[in-house]
C-alpha positions in Angstrom: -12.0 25.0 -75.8 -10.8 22.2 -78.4 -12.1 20.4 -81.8 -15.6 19.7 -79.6 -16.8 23.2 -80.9 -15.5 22.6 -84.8 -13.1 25.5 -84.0 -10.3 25.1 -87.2 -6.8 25.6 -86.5 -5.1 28.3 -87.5 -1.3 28.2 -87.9 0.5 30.7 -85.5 2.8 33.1 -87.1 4.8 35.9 -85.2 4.9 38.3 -88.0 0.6 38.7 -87.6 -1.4 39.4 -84.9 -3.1 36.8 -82.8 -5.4 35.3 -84.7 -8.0 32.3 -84.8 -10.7 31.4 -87.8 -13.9 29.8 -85.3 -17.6 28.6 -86.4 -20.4 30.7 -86.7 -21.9 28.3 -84.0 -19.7 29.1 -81.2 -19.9 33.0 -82.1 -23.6 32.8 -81.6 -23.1 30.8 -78.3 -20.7 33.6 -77.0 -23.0 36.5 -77.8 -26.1 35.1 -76.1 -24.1 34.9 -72.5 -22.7 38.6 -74.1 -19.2 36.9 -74.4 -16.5 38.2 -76.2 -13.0 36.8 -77.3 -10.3 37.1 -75.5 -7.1 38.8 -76.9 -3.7 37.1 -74.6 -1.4 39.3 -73.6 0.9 37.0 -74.8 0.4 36.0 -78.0 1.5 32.5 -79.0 0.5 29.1 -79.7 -1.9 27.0 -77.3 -1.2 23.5 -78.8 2.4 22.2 -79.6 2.3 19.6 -82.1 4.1 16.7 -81.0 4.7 15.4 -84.8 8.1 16.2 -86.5 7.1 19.2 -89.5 3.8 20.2 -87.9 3.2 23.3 -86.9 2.3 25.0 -83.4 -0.8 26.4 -83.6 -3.7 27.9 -81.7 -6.5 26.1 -80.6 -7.8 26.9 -77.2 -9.2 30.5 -76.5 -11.1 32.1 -73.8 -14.4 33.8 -73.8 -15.1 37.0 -70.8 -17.4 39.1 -70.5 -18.2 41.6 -73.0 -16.7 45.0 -72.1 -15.2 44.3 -69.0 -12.8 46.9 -67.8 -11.1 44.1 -65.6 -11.6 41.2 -67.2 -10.1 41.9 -70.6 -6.9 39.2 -71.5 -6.0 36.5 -70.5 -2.4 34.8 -70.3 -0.8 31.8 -72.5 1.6 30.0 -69.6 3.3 27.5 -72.5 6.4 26.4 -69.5 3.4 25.1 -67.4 2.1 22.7 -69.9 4.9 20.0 -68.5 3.6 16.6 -70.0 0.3 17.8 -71.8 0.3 19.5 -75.4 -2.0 22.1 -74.3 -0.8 25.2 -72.9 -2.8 26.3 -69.8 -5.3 29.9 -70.1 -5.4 31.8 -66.9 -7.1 35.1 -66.1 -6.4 37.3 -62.7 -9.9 37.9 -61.5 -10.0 41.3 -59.1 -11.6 41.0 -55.9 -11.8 44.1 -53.9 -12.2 44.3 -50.1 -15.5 44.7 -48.7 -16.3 45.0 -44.7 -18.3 42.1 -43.2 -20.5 43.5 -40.1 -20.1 41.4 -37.5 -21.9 43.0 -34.7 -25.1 45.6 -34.4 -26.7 48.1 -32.6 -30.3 46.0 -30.7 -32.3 47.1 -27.9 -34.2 44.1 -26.3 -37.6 43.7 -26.5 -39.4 44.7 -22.9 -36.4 45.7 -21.5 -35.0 48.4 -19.1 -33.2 50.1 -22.5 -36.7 49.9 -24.7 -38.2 51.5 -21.9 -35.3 54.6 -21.7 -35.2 54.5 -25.4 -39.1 55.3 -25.8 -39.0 57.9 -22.6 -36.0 59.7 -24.4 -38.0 59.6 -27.7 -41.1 61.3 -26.1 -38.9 63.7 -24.3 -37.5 65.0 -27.2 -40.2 65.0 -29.3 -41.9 67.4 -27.1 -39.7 69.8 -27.5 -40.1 70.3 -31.1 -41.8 73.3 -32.5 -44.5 72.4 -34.7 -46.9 76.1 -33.9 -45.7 77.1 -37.3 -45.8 74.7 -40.2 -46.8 76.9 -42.7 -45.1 75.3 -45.9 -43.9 72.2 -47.4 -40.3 72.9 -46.8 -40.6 73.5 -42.9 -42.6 70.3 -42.3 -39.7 68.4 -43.8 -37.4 70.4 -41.6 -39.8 69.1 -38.8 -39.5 65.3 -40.3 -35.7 65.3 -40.7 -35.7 66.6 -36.7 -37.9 63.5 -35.8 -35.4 61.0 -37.9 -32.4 62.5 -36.5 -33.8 62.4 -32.6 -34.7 58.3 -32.9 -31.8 57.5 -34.3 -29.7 59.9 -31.9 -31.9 58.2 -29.0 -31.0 54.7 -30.3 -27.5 55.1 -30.6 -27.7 56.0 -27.3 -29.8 53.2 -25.5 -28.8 50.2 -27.9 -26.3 47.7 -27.0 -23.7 46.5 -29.6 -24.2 42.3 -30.0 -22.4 40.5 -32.5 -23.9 38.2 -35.0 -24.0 34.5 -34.0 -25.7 31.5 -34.8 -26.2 30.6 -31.1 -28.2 34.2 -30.8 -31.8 33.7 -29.3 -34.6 35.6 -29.6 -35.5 34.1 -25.8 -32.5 35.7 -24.4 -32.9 38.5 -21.7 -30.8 40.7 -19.6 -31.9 38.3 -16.9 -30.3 35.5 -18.9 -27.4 37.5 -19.4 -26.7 38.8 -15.8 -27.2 35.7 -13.8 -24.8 33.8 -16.2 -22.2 36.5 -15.5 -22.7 35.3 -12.3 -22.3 32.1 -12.4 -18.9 32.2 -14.5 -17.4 34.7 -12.1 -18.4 32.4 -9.0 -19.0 28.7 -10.3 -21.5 28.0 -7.8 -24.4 25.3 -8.0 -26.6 27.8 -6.6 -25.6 30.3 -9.0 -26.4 27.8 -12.0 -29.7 27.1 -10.7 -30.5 30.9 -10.6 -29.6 30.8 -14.5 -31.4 27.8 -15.5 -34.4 29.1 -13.6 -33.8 32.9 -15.5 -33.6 31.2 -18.8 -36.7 29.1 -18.5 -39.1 31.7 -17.3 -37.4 34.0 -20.2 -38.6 31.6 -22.7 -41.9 30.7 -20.9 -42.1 34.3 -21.0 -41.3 35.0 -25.0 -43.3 31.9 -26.0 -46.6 33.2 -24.0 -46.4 36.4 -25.6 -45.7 34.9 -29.2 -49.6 32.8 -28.7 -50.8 35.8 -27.0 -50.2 38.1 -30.3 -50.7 34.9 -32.9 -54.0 33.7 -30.9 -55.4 37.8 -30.6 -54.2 39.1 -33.9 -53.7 37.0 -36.4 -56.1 34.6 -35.1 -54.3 32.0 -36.9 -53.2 29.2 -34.1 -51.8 27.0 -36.6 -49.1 29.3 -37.0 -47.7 27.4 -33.8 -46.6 24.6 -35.9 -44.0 24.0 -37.6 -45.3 21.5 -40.6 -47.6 24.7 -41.6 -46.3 26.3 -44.0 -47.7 28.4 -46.8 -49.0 26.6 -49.6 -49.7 27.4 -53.6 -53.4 26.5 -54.4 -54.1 23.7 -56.9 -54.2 25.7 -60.7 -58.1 25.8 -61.7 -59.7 27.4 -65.0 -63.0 28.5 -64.3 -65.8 27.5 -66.2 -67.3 29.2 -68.9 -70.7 29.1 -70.6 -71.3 31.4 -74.0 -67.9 32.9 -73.0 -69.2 33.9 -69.7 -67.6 32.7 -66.2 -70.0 30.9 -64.2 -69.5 32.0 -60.2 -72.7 31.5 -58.9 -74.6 27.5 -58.7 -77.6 28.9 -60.7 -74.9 29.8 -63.8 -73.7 26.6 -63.5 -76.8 24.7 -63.8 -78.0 26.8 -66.9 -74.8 25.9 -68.2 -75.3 22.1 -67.6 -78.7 22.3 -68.9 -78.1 24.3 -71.5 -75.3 21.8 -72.6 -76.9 18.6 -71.9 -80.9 18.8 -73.1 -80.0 20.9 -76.4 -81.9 18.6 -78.3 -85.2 18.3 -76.0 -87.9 20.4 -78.1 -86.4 19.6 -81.6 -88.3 17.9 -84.1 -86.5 14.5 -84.4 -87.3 12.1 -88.0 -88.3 8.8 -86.7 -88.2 7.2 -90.4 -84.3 6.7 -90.3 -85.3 3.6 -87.8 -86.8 1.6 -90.7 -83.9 1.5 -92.5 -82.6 -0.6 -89.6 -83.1 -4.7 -89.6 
């Protein structure tokens, strides 16, 4: 930060601690993005004067975040400045290492492992005992039994898939087996049986996506892609004696009321003589 933010200079001397006189303004600007200043670790000048008898002094500083266990100082690097009278500021941000999942656990929709996943489910279910739920504490025993059977039972039936952007919701093991196939073989007639799986798996998932929209939903437009939820235009409702008017008999008291206020008053018809 320079001059821009009337910061004053303030000459640097090594027998004092770091130290730099700034405006009220920029104090106020730091605290309302809860900034603090920055102490280097370093201590020195920023700007190196250029003019015989001038002093160094210190000029740019750095602003980070208030509190900050990591991001605390900051370092002067005044052998970097080469050509330039400004010494650079640099800070050594922390990143820690996090685990990107690249793959998950998925069970196809209508598929031989949904169908072992549900049978195991039900199996195992029925083997609870649930004759004697007499308190809170053993129903939540029975709960934490259910939870720890479906996701024992989908560990066990899901297939690991890894993330991709070529992923289809389409795709079936049908899909999948006859293009196995045909990379293991490389025949024509092996192709055809995968372009032929692959376009009854979609005529397949696209029925079934306007059989639920067209039965459930009921909402066919759905199908298109240009629909798209919409905000309704902002209205104010209309009041009359600080009443809302909802119905079409409010409204026409209201426009009645408003518009023949004058109809049974006594009007004075001797103001027209005055006229030429």
């Amino acid at each position: 930060m320079t001059d821009d933010f009337n910061i004053r200079d303030s000459l640097w001397d090594p027998s004092f601690p770091f130290h730099a006189s700034i405006s009220d303004d920029l104090i106020m600007i730091a605290d309302s993005f809860e900034l603090s200043l920055s102490s280097p670790t370093n201590p020195g000048p920023t700007r190196f004067s250029d003019t015989t008898g001038e002093s160094n002094s210190v000029i740019d500083l750095m602003f980070l975040w208030h509190g900050s266990d990591e991001l605390d100082n900051h370092f002067i690097l005044s052998e970097w400045r080469l050509s330039s009278d400004h010494a650079p500021l640099i800070i050594d941000i922390p990143i820690f290492e996090e685990t990107i999942q690249i793959s998950k656990l998925a069970i196809s929709p209508n598929s031989k492992q949904e169908t072992d996943f549900i049978k195991d489910v039900i199996s195992n279910f029925s083997k609870l005992d649930t004759s004697n739920i007499e308190s809170i504490d053993k129903l939540e025993q029975i709960v934490n039994q259910l939870s720890v059977i479906v996701k024992q039972m989908w560990v066990k039936n899901a297939k690991k898939s890894r993330y991709s952007k070529h992923s289809k919701q389409w795709w079936s093991e049908s899909c999948r087996s006859t293009l196995n196939t045909y990379r293991s073989e490389r025949s024509r007639e092996n192709w055809k049986s995968f372009k032929l799986a692959v376009k009854n798996a979609k005529r397949t998932f696209f029925d079934d996506k306007i059989h639920k929209i067209a039965n459930k939903s009921r909402g066919p437009w759905e199908l298109m892609n240009w629909v798209k939820k919409r905000k309704l235009p902002a209205i104010e409702t209309i009041k009359h004696n600080d009443h809302p008017c909802l119905t079409p008999k409010s409204l026409w008291n209201a426009l009645h009321s408003t518009f023949n206020t004058a109809l049974h008053r006594q009007v004075d018809v001797e103001i027209l003589y005055e006229l030429k």
